[in-house]
C-alpha positions as CSV (number, residue, x, y, z in Angstrom):
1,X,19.3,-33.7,12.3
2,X,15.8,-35.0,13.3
3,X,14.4,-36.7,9.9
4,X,11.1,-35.3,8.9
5,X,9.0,-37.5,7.0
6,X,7.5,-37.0,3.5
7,X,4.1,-36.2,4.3
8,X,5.5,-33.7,7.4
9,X,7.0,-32.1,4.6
10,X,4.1,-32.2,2.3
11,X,2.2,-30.6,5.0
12,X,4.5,-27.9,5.3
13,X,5.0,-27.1,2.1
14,X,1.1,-27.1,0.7
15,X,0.9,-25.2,4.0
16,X,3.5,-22.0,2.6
17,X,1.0,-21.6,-0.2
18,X,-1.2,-20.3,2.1
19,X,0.7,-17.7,4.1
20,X,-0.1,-14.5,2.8
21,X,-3.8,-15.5,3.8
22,X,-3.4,-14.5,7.6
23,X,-1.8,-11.0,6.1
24,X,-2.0,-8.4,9.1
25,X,-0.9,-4.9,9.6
26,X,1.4,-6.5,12.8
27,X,3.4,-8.5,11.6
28,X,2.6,-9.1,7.9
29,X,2.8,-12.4,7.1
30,X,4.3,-13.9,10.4
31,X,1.1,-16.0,11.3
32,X,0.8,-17.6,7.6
33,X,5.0,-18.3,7.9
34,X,4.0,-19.9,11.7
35,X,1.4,-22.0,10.4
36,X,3.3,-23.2,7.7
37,X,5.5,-24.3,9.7
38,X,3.5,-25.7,12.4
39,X,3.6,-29.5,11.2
40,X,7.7,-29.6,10.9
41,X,8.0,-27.7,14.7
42,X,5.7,-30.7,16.0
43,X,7.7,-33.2,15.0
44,X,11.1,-31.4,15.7
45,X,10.5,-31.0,19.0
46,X,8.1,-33.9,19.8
47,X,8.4,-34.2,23.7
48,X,9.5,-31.0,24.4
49,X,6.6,-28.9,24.9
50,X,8.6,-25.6,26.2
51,X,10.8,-26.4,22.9
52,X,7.9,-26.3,20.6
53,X,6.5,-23.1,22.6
54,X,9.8,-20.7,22.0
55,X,9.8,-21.7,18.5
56,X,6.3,-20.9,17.6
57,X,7.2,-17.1,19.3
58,X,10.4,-17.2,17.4
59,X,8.7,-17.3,14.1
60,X,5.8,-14.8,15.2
61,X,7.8,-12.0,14.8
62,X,7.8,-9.8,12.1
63,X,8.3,-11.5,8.7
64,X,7.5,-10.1,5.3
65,X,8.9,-11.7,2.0
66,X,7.8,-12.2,-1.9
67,X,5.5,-15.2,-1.8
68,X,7.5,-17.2,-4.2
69,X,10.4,-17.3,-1.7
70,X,8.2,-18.7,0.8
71,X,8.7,-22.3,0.5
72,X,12.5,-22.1,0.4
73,X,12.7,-20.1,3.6
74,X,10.1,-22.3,4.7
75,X,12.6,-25.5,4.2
76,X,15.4,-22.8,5.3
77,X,13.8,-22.5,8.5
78,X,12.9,-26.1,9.2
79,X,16.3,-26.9,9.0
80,X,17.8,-24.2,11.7
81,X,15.0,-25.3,14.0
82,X,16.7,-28.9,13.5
83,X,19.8,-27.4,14.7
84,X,18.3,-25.7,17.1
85,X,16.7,-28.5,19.0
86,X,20.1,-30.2,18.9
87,X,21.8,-27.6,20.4
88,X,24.1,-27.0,16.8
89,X,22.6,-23.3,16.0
90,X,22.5,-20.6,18.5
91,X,18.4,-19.5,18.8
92,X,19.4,-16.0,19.3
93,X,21.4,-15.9,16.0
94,X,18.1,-16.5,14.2
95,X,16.2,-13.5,14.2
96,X,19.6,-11.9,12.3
97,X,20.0,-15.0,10.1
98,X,15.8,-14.5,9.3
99,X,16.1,-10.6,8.7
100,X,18.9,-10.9,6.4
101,X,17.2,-13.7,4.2
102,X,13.7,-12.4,4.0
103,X,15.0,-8.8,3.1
104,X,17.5,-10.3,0.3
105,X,14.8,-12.1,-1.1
106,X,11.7,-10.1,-0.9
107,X,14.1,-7.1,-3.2
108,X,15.2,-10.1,-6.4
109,X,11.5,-11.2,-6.0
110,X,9.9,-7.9,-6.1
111,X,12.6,-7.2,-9.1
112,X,12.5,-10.3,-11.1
113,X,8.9,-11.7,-10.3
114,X,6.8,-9.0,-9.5
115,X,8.8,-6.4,-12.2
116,X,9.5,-8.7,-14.6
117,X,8.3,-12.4,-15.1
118,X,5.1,-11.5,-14.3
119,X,4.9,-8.5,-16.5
120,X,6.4,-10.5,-20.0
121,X,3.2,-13.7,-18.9
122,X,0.9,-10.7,-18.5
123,X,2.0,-8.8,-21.7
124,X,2.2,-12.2,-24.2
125,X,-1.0,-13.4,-22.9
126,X,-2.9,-9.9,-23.7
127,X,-1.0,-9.8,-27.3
128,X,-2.1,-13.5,-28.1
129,X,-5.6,-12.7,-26.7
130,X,-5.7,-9.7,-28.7
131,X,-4.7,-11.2,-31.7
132,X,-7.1,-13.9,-31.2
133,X,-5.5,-16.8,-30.2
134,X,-7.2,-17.5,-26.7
135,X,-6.2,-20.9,-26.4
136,X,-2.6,-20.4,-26.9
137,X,-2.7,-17.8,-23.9
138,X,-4.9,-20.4,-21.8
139,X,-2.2,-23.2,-22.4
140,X,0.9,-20.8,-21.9
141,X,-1.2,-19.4,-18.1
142,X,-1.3,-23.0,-17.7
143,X,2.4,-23.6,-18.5
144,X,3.4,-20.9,-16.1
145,X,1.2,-21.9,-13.1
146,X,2.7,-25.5,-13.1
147,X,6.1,-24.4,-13.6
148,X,5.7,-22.1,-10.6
149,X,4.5,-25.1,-8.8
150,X,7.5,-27.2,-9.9
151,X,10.0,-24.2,-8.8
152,X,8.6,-24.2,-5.4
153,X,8.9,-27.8,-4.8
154,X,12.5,-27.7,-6.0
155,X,13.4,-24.5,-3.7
156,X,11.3,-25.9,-0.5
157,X,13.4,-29.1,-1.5
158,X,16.6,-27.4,-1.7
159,X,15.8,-25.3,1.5
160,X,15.5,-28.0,3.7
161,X,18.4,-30.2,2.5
162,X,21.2,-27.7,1.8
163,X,19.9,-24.6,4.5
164,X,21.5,-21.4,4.4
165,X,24.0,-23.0,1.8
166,X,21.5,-23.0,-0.6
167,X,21.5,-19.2,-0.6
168,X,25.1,-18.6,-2.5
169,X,24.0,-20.6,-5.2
170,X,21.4,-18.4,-5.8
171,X,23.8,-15.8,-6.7
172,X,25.0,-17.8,-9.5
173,X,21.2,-18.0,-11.2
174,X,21.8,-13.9,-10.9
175,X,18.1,-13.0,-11.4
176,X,18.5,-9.2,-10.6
177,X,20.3,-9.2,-14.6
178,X,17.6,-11.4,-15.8
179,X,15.1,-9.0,-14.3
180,X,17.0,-6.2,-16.7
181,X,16.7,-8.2,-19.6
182,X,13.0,-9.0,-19.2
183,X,12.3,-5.8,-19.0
184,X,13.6,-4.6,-22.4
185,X,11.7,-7.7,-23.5
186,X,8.9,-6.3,-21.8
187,X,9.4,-2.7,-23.6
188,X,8.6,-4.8,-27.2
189,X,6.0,-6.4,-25.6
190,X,4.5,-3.1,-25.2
191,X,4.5,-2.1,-28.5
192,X,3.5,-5.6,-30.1
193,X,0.6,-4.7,-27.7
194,X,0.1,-1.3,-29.8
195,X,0.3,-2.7,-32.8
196,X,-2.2,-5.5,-32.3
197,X,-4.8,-3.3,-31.0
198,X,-4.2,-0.3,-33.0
199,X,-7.5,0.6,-35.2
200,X,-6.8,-0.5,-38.7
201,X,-8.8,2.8,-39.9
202,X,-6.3,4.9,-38.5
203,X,-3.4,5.9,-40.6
204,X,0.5,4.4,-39.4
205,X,1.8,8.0,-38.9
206,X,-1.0,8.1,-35.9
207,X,0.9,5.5,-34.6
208,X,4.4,6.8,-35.3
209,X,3.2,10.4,-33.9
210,X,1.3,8.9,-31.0
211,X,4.9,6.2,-30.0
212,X,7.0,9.4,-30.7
213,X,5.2,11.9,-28.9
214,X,4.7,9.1,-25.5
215,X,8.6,9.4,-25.5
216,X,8.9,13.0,-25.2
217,X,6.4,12.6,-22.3
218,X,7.7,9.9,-20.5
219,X,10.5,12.2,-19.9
220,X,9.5,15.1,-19.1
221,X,6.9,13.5,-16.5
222,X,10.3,11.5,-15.4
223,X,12.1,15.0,-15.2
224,X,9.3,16.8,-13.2
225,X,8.3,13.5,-11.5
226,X,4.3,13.5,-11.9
227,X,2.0,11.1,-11.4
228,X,2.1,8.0,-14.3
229,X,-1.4,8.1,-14.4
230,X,-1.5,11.6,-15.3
231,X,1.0,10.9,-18.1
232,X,-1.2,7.9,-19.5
233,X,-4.1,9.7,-19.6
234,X,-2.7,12.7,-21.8
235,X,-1.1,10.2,-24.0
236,X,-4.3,8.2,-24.6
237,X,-6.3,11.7,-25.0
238,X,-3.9,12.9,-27.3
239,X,-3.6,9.7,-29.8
240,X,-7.7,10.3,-29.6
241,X,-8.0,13.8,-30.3
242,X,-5.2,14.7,-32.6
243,X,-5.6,14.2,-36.5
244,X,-1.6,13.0,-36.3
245,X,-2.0,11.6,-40.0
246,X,-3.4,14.5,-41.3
247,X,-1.2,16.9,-39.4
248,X,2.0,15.1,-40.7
249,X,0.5,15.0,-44.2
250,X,-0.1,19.0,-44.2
251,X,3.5,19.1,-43.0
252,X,5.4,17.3,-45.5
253,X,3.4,18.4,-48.8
């Protein structure tokens, strides 16, 4: 395999930051994934100009993923276009070998980052901020960005040594469950969220009625399947308009 140097790989990998930049309604992200890549096809196929031609149009094809995958596949990729130039991977098997990767990844990304992760770093940083501690939020954004940073370097790593074998072991870290598990984190998030912010004037049955009552609409809007805007703005109107502490007081005595 043609060795690519650190600061090729450097290149490529600041580079995959960048490749939702070029988004277009053609082919999604394929120009950001091309010129990411761009620094690790020049060297690969360094006098071999028709080479380095066919694999820029191999990877301007369709291509759509969860950002945070990008640096793996693009180390994933640098790697078959290794093989490629020395004749060890069939070019045609590619595009099947791309689809299959970017699909798989871009559903556990959308699942555990996009549904998940980023929800529970949204949801603790609004409770802290609501409670008043801004600077513990500030610190724990900062903790996540650079942990981000340090998984991408470790999957772009990974991608590049290891290939498609890298892929199975990812199986093992079983994110999809995780995702589940967050979420019910995410649930008491919520209500933390309630409580923090809840008016201190107001009496704790308006919260008990308010918590009780969002139940019984959540699924009855999940039965008849309308709009959860709709569902949030009757909630919020509701907890506003309705008396709940006096209503439940009239009730029990």
């Amino acid at each position: 395999m043609a060795h690519l140097d650190f600061k090729t790989l450097s290149r490529c990998l600041l580079r995959s930051q960048l490749v939702g930049c070029a988004f277009n309604t053609r082919g999604l992200q394929n120009i950001g994934l091309a010129y990411a890549l761009e620094p690790g096809l020049q060297k690969i196929y360094s006098g071999d100009p028709q080479g380095l031609q066919k694999a820029r149009r191999r990877h301007l094809k369709f291509y759509n993923t969860h950002p945070f995958w990008n640096p793996l596949l693009v180390g994933i990729f640098l790697t078959l276009e290794n093989k490629i130039s020395r004749e060890l991977f069939p070019p045609a098997s590619l595009p099947g070998v791309k689809s299959t990767l970017v699909y798989t990844l871009s559903a556990i990304g959308d699942s555990f980052f996009s549904g998940s992760l980023l929800v529970t770093w949204a949801l603790v940083t609004m409770v802290l901020v609501m409670a008043g501690f801004f600077w513990p939020a500030i610190i724990l954004g900062i903790i996540f960005f650079l942990a981000l940073q340090l998984f991408k370097m470790y999957i772009f790593h990974q991608g590049y040594v290891q290939g498609i074998v890298f892929v199975q072991r990812l199986k093992r870290w079983n994110l999809i469950n995780w995702g589940t598990r967050l979420k019910v984190v995410n649930a008491l998030l919520v209500l933390c969220f309630w409580l923090v912010i809840w008016p201190f004037k107001w009496h704790i049955l308006n919260f008990i009625g308010v918590c009780f009552l969002g139940l019984i609409m959540a699924w009855v809007f999940r039965r008849i399947q309308w709009s959860r805007e709709i569902f949030l703005t009757g909630v919020l109107l509701l907890s506003l308009l309705l008396p709940w502490d006096q209503m439940v007081n009239n009730f029990v005595f």
